[in-house]
C-alpha positions in Angstrom: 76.2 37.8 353.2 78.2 37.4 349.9 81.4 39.4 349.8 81.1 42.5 347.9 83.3 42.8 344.7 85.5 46.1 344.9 85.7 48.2 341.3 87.2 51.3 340.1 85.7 54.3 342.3 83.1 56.2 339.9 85.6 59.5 339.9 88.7 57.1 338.3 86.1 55.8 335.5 84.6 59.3 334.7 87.9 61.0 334.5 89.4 58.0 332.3 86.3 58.4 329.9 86.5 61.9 329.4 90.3 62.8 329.4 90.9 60.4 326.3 88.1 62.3 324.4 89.7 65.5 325.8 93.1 65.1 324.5 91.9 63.9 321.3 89.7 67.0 320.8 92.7 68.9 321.4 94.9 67.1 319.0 92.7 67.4 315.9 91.9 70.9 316.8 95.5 71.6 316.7 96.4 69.8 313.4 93.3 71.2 311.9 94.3 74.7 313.1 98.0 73.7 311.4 97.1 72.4 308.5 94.9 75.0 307.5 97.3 78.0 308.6 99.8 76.1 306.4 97.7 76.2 303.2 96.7 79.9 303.9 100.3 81.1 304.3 101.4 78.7 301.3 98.8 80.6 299.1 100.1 84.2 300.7 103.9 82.6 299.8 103.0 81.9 296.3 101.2 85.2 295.7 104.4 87.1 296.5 106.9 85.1 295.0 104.5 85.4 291.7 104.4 89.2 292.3 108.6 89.1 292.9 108.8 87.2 289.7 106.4 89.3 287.8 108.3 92.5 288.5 111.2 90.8 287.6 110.6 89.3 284.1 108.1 92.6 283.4 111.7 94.7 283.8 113.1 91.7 281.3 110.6 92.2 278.8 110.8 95.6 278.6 114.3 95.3 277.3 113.5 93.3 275.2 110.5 95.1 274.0 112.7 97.6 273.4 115.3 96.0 271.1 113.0 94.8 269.3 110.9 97.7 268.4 114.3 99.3 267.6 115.2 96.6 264.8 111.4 96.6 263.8 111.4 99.9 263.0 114.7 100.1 261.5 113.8 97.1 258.6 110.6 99.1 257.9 112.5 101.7 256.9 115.2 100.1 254.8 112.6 97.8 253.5 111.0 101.0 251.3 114.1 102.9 250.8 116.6 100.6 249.9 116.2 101.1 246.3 117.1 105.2 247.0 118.9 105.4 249.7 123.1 105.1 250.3 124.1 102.6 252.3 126.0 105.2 254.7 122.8 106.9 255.8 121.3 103.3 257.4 125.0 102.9 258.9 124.3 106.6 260.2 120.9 105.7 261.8 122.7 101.8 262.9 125.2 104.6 265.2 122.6 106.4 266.7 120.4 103.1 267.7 123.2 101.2 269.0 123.6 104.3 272.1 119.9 104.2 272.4 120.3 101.3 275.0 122.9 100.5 277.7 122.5 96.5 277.2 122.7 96.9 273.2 126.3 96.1 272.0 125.6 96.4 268.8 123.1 96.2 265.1 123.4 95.0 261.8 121.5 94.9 258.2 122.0 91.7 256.5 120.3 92.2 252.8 119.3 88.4 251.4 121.8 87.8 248.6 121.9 89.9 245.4 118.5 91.8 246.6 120.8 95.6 247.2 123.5 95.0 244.9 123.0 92.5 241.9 126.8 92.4 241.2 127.6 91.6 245.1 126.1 88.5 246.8 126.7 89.8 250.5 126.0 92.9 251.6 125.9 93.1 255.5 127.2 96.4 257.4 127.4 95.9 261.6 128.1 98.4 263.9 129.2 98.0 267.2 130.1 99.9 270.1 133.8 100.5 271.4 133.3 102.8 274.7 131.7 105.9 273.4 132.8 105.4 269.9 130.8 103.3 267.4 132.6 100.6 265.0 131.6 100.1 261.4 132.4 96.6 259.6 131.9 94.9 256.6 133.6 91.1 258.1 130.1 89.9 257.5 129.7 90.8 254.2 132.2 88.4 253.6 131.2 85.0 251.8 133.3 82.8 254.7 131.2 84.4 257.0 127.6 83.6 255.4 125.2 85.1 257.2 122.5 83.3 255.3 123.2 80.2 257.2 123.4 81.7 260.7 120.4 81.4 263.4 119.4 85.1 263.3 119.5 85.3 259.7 117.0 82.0 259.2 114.9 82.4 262.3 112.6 85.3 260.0 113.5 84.1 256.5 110.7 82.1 256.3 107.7 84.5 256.5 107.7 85.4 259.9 106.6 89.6 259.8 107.4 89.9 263.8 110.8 90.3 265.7 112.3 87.3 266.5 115.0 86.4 269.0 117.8 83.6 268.8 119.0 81.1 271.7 121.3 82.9 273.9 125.1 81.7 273.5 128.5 83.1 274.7 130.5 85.1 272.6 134.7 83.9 273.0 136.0 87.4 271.1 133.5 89.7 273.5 133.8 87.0 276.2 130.2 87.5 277.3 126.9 86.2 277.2 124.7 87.5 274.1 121.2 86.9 272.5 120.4 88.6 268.9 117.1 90.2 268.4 116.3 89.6 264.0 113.4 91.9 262.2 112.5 91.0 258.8 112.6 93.4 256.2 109.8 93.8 253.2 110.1 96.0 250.3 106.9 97.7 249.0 105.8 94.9 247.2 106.3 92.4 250.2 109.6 90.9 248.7 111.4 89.0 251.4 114.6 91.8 251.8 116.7 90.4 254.4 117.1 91.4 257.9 118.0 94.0 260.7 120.1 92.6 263.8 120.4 93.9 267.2 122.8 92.4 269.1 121.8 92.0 272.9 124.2 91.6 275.9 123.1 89.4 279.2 124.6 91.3 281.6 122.4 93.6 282.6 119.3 91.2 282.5 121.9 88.6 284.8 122.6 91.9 287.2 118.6 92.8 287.3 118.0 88.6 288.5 121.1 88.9 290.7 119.8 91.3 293.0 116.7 89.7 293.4 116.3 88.8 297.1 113.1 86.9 298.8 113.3 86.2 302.2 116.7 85.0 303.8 117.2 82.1 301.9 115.8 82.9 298.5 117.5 82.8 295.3 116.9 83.5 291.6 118.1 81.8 288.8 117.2 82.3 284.8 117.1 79.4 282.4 117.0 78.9 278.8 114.3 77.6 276.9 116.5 74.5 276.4 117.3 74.3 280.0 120.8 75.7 279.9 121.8 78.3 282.9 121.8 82.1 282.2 121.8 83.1 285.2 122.8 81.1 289.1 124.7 81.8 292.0 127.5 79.4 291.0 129.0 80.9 287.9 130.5 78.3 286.6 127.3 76.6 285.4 126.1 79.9 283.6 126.2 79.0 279.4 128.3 75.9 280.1 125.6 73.5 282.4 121.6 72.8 281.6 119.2 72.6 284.8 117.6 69.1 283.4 121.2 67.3 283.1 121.9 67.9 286.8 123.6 65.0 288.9 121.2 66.2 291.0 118.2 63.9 290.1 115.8 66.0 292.3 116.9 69.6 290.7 116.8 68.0 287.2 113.1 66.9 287.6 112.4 70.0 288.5 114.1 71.9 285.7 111.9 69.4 283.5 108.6 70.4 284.7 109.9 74.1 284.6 110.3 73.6 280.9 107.0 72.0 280.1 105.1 74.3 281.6 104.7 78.0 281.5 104.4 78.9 285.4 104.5 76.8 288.4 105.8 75.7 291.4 108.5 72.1 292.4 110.4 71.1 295.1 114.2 69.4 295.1 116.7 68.8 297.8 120.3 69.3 298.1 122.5 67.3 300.5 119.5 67.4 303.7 118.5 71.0 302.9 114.9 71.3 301.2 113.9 73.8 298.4 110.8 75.1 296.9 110.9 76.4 293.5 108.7 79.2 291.8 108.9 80.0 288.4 107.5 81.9 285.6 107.9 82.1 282.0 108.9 85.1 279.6 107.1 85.4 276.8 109.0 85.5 273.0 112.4 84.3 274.9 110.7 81.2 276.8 113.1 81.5 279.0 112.3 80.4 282.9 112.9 82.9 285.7 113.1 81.0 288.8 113.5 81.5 292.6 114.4 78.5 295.0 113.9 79.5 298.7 114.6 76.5 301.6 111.2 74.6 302.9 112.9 75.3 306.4 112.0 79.3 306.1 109.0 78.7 304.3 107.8 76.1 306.9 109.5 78.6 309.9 105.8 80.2 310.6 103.6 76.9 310.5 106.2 75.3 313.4 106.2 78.4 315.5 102.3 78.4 315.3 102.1 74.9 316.3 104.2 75.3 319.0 101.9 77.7 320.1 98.7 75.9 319.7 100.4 73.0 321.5 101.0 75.3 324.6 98.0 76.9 324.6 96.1 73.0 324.3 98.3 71.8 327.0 97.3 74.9 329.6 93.5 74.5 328.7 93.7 70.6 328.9 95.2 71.8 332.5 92.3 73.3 333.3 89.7 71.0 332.0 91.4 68.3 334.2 91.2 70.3 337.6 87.3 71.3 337.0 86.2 68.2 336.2 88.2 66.4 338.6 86.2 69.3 341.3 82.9 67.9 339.6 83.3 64.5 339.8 84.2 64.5 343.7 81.2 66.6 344.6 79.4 63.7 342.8 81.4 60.8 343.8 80.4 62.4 347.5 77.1 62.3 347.2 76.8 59.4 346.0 78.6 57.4 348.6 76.0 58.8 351.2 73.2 57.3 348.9 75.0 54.1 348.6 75.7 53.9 352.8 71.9 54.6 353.3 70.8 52.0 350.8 72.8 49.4 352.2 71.2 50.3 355.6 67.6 50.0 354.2 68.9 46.5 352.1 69.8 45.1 355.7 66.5 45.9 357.1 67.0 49.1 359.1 64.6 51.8 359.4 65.6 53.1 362.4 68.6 55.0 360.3 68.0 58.5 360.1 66.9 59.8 356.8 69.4 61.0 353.9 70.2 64.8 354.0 71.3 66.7 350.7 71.1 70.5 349.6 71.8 69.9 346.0 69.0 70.3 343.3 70.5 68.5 340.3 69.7 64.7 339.7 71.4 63.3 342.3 69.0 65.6 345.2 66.3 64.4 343.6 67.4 60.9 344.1 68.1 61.3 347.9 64.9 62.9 348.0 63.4 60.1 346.0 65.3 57.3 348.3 63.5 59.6 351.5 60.3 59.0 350.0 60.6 55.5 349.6 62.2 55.2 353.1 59.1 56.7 355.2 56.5 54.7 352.8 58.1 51.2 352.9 58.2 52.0 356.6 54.6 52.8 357.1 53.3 49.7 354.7 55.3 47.5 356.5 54.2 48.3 360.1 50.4 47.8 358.9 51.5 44.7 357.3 52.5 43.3 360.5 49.2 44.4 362.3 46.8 42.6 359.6 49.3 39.4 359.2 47.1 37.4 362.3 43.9 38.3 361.1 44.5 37.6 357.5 45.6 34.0 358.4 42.1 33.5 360.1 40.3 34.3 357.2 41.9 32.2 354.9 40.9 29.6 356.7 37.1 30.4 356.9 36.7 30.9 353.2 38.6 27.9 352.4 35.8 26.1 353.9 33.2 27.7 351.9 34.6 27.9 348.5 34.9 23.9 348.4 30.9 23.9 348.7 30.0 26.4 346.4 32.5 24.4 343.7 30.5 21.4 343.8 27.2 22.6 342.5 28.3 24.3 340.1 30.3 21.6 338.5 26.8 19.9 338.1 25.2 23.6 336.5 28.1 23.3 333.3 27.5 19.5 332.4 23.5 20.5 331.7 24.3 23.6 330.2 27.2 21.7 327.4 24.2 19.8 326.9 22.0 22.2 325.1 24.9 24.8 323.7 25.7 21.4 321.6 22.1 21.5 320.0 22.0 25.3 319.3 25.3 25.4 317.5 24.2 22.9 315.0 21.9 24.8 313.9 23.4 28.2 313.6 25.9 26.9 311.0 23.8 25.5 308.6 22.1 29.1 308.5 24.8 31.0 308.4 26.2 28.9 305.3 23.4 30.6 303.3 23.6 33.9 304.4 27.5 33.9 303.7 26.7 32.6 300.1 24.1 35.7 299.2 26.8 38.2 301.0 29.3 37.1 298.3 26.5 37.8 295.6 25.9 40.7 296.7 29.4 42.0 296.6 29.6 41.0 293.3 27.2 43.1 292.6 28.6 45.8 294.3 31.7 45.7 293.2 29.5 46.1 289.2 28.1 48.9 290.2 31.4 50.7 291.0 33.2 49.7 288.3 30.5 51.2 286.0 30.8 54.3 287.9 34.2 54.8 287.8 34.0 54.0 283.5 30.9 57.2 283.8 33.6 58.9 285.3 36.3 57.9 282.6 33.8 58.5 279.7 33.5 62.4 281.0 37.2 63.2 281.5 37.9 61.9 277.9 35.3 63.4 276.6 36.6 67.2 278.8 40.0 66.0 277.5 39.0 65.8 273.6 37.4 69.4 273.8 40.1 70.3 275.1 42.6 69.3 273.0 40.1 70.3 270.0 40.7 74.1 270.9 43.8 74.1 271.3 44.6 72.5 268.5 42.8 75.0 266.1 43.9 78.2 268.0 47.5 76.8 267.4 46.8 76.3 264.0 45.3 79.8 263.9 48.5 81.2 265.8 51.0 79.5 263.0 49.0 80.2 260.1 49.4 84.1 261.6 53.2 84.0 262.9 54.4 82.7 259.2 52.6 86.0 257.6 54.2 88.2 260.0 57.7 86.8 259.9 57.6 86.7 255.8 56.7 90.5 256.3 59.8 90.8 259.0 62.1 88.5 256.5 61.0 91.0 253.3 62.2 94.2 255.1 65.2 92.6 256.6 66.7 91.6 253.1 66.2 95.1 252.3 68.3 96.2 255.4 71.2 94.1 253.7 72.4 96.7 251.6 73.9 98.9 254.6 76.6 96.1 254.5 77.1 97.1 250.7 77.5 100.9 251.9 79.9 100.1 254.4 82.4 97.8 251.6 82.2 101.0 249.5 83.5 103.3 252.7 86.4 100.7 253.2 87.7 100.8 249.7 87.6 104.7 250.4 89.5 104.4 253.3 92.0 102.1 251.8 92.9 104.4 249.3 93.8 107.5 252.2 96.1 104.8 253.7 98.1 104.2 250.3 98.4 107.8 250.2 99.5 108.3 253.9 102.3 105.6 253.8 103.6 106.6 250.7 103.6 110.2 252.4 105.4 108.5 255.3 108.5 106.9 252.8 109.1 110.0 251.9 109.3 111.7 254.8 111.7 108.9 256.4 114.0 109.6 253.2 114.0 113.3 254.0 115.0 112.8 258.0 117.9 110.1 257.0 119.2 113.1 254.4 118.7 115.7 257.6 121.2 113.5 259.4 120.8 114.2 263.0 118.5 117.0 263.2 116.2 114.6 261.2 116.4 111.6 264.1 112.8 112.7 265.5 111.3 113.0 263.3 112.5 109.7 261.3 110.9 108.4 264.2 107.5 110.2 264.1 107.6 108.9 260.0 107.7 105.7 260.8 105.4 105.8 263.3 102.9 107.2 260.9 104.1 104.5 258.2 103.3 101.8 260.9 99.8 103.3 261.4 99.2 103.5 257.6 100.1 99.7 257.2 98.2 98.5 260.2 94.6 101.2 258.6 95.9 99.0 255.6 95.3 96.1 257.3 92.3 96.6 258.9 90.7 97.6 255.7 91.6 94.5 254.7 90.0 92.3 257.3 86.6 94.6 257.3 86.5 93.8 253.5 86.5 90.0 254.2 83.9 90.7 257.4 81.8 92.4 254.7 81.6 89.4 252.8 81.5 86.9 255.6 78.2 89.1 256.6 76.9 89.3 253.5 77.3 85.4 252.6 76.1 84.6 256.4 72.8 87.3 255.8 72.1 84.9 252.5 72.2 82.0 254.9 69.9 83.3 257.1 67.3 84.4 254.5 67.3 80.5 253.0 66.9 79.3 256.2 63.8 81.7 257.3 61.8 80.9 254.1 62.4 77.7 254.9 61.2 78.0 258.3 58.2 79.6 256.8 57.6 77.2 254.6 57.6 74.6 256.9 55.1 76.0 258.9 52.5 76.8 256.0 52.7 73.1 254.6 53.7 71.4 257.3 52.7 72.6 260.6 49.2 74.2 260.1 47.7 70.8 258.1 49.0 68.9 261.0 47.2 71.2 263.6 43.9 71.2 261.6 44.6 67.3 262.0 44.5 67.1 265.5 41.5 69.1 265.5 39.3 66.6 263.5 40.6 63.6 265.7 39.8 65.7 269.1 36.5 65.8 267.2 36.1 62.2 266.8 37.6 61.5 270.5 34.5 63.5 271.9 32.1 61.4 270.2 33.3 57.7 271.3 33.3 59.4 275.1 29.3 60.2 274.7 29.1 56.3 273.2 30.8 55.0 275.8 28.9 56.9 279.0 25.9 56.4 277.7 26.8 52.7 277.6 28.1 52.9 281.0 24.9 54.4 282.1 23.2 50.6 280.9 24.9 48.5 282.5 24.4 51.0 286.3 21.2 50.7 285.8 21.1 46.7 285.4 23.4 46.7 288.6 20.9 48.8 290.6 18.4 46.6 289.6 20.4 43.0 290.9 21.0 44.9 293.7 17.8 45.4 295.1 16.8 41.7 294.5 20.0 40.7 296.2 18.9 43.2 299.3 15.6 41.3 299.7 17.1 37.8 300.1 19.9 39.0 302.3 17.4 40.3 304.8 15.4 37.5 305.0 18.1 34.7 305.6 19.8 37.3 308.1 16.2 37.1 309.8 16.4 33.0 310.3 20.2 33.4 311.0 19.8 36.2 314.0 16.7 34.2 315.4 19.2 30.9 315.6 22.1 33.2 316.6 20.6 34.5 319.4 19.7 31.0 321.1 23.3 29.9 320.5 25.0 33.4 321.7 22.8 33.0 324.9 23.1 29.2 325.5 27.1 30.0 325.4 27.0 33.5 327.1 25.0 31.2 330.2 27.8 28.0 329.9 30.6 31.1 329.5 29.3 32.4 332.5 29.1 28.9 334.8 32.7 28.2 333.4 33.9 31.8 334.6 32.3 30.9 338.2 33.2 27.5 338.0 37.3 28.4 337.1 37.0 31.5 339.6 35.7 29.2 342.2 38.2 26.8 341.8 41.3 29.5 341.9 39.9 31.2 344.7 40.0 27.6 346.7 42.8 27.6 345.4 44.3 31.2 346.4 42.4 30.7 349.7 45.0 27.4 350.4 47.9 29.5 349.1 47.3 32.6 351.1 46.8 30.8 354.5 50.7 29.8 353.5 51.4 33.1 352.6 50.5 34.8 356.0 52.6 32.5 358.0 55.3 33.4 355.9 54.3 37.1 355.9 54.7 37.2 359.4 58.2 35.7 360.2 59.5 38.3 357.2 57.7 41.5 358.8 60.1 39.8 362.1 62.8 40.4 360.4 62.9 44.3 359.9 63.9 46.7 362.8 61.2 49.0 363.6 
């Protein structure tokens, strides 16, 4: 017996299949799990440093706002009294604004040369504040000091009509950091005036982005819109360093991407520490408010989590192991005892006693399969044994016989070649003709449905070309209608037009009541500046109204220039409809009454050409009927000759198939008296 080759048992193979697949499972659950709790708690990250920041530069603008509304409202007002008013009133109103404000240090009217005082070039009064007390000074009405040339002066000389603010710097006398907020002033007439200044400390915008505070490791920082530092943790820098010129190549990337963009977030490093950077713009100071907070906090949640996930993979992985390592030895169990009681029934014992199993999966059903088989192979081969003797003896006997019978009828199938030789001659030459008058008849055929299919052509054309004929003059109907109910439609809506006219006439009206409400408004700011400080409200309340008269002003304006956009646009629209109608009285409806005459003339070439088609179908039927009557009588000779030859080789099939069958069952008879003697020394072999 060949020696058995020993393998892997079937427990080792299934658990080394399956725990690879397990652990991999695992793994990209985990990472998935990770990688997608990282980008949700990124996004919930970034929505509340974005809220942070938005409180922060909201509380920024609003200072801003504030300053300048204060020097917006201050050159209206000079701007139309100038020409009345003493200079010591606006100084008046300059003490009172300057208090207004904790972070305002101080404000300033610089008129543009010779504009209040033809004999003096300068004329610039600044207030600021000294404790509670304010400061009045005319050092910048001096010509050394030229105000013309200075940022805040040229920033709104140009025609700018809002607030503008100038680049932060520091200030050596005050020794702090200060931004000036500049309002152009107009007179009546919209002559260019000058300016009003309101000077701006940083130290309470750098105390509000101090005290921010995200997280453990967060911290804010405020940058210039030229990169330089308002605000950091490391003083030093503040006014004296920019972000983008950092030896820091990391930081300084960032602070260039902060500056070419409006919001955002980068990442640096410093030394082996990691930061992430968020940032936001404020408007009209495009300044940068920042917040840089270490990847290790941000990151803090995403490791914990994955710690856990690994834990809880590693307990379940645990688990899996154990029950399918249970699994697999109940199976590998079972499976032995099949494999023992095979290898019994392989050796040729079926005295072993039969395979017992109480499971009902697969593997019972095998057992109970391999039972099966067990008790019929048993039986079969017991009756083989009994029959193996007599079989043997009657090989013999029919040998005898079959040699006999094999010699006459080898003599039968040379007579019968003989006259199947004769037959088939003459088949062939008949079926010669009938093949030639099958292929004439096709032709024919093949006529007659070609002609049908051209009746069938002929009819759709003709359906198609009546069809096309009504709808051609119900569409030229429909156009010749829609064109007389639009030029109605276009008639009543160029009367409609002269609403527009109505509502120009009401705007000049309106215009008018503005004049008279602003110069109403002057006059009432003159008379608060004279009250002093019982007037201060309601100088306010006076401008306010003056504001509101030049912004109805305004808006007149524009609704007289959307008047006459409407009005040209309405003329657009009317050329364009009569041309429209036009189009479709001399162009379209022609065209439709067109394709109504050619529908016509389709529909009369379809009734030429069926009733052409209908010619030719009945010359095919004829051919056909001639073609029938030949056909059947060469089939007739050709069946009569095909019969002889089908039954002359039906007779010689026949004595071949006894003659062959003959011959193999000599054959078989020789082979089967081997067969038993052979049959009998295996059925010796098994134990039964």
């Amino acid at each position: 017996m060949a020696k058995k080759k020993k393998g892997k048992k079937i427990s080792t193979k299934m658990l080394s299949a399956m725990l690879p697949v397990l652990i991999l499972g695992m793994a990209v659950l985990g990472a998935v799990s990770v990688f997608s709790s990282k980008q949700i708690i990124d996004d919930e990250i970034g929505k509340e440093m974005s809220l942070s920041l938005e409180n922060e530069k909201t509380e920024v603008e609003s200072q801003m706002q504030s300053a300048a509304s204060l020097a917006k409202h201050m050159a209206g007002i000079v701007g139309i009294t100038y020409e009345n008013e003493e200079l010591l009133a606006y100084v008046n109103f300059l003490n009172t604004m300057i208090y207004e404000e904790d972070f305002i240090y101080g404000a300033g009217i610089y008129f543009a040369p010779n504009k209040y005082d033809s004999k003096q070039r300068f004329v610039g009064p600044y207030v600021y504040k000294d404790g509670d007390t304010p400061i009045l000074t005319y050092d910048r009405s001096q010509s050394s000091y030229d105000y013309v040339s200075r940022d805040f002066y040229k920033i709104v000389s140009n025609g700018e009509t809002e607030p503008k603010f100038t680049k932060a710097y520091h200030d050596e006398v005050l020794d702090c950091d200060m931004v000036n907020c500049s309002a152009p002033m107009y007179s009546a007439d919209g002559t260019y005036m000058g300016c009003v200044t309101v000077d701006i400390t940083l130290d309470e915008i750098q105390n509000l982005v101090s005290q921010m505070s995200v997280g453990k490791t967060g911290k804010a920082f405020l940058i210039s819109s030229d990169g330089t530092y308002l605000y950091t943790q490391d003083s030093g820098k503040i006014m004296n360093e920019k972000i983008t010129d950092s030896k820091n190549s990391s930081l300084a990337k960032v602070g260039t991407k902060m500056l070419d963009s409006d919001s955002g977030k980068a990442c640096f490093t410093e030394g082996i520490t990691g930061y992430t950077v968020y940032y936001e713009t404020i408007p009209d100071l495009d300044w940068k408010l920042g917040i840089a907070i270490e990847n290790s906090e941000l990151n803090a949640p995403v490791i914990s989590l994955g710690i856990k996930l690994a834990i809880i993979a590693a307990v379940i992985l645990i688990i899996m192991i154990l029950v399918i390592l249970s699994q697999v030895k109940s199976v590998s169990r079972q499976i032995n005892r099949v494999k023992n009681f095979a290898v019994q029934l392989a050796e040729g014992n079926f005295k072993v006693q039969s395979l017992e199993s109480r499971r009902s999966d697969e593997l019972g059903a095998m057992g109970q399969s391999l039972n099966e088989m067990y008790g019929n192979n048993k039986d079969m081969i017991s009756k083989i044994s009994g029959h193996a003797k007599l079989l043997s003896d009657s090989s013999i006997e029919l040998k005898r016989s079959v040699e006999e019978l094999k010699k006459d009828y080898e003599m039968i199938e040379s007579l019968m070649n003989q006259v199947n030789s004769d037959m088939t001659s003459s088949s062939a030459a008949t079926e010669e003709v009938n093949a030639a008058v099958e292929e004439v008849n096709s032709s024919v055929n093949m006529l007659a449905s070609e002609t049908e299919k051209s009746l069938e052509l002929a009819g759709e054309i003709k359906k198609r070309a009546n069809g096309i004929e009504d709808t051609s003059r119900n569409a030229y109907e429909l156009a010749n209608k829609l064109a007389a109910q639009n030029r109605v439609g276009l008639e009543e809506s160029i009367k409609n037009a002269d609403v527009v006219k109505s509502i120009g006439a009401l705007a000049e009206v309106i215009s008018e009541i503005a004049d008279q409400i602003n110069l109403l408004s002057l006059n009432a700011s003159i008379e608060a500046a004279r009250a002093g400080e019982q007037g201060k409200g309601f100088a306010v309340v006076a401008g306010e109204i003056g504001n509101l008269a030049g912004e109805t002003t305004a808006a007149v304006n524009k609704i007289k220039e959307t008047i006459g956009e409407v009005e040209h646009a309405f003329s657009g629209i009317v050329e364009q409809s009569q041309s429209m109608l036009n189009f479709v009285t001399d162009t379209v409806a022609p065209d439709y009454d067109t394709f109504v005459n050619v529908a016509q003339q389709y529909g009369d070439d379809a009734q030429a050409i069926e009733k052409f088609s209908n010619d030719i179908a009945q010359m095919a039927a004829n051919i056909e009927t001639i073609i029938h009557e030949v056909s059947q009588a060469v089939s007739s000779v050709a069946e009569s000759s095909q019969n002889t030859v089908d039954n002359s080789g039906q007779i010689m099939k026949s004595v071949n198939s006894v003659s062959a069958v003959v011959g193999e069952v000599s054959d078989m008879s020789s082979q089967q008296e081997k067969i038993a003697g052979e049959l009998k020394e295996v059925v010796g072999k098994f134990v039964l």
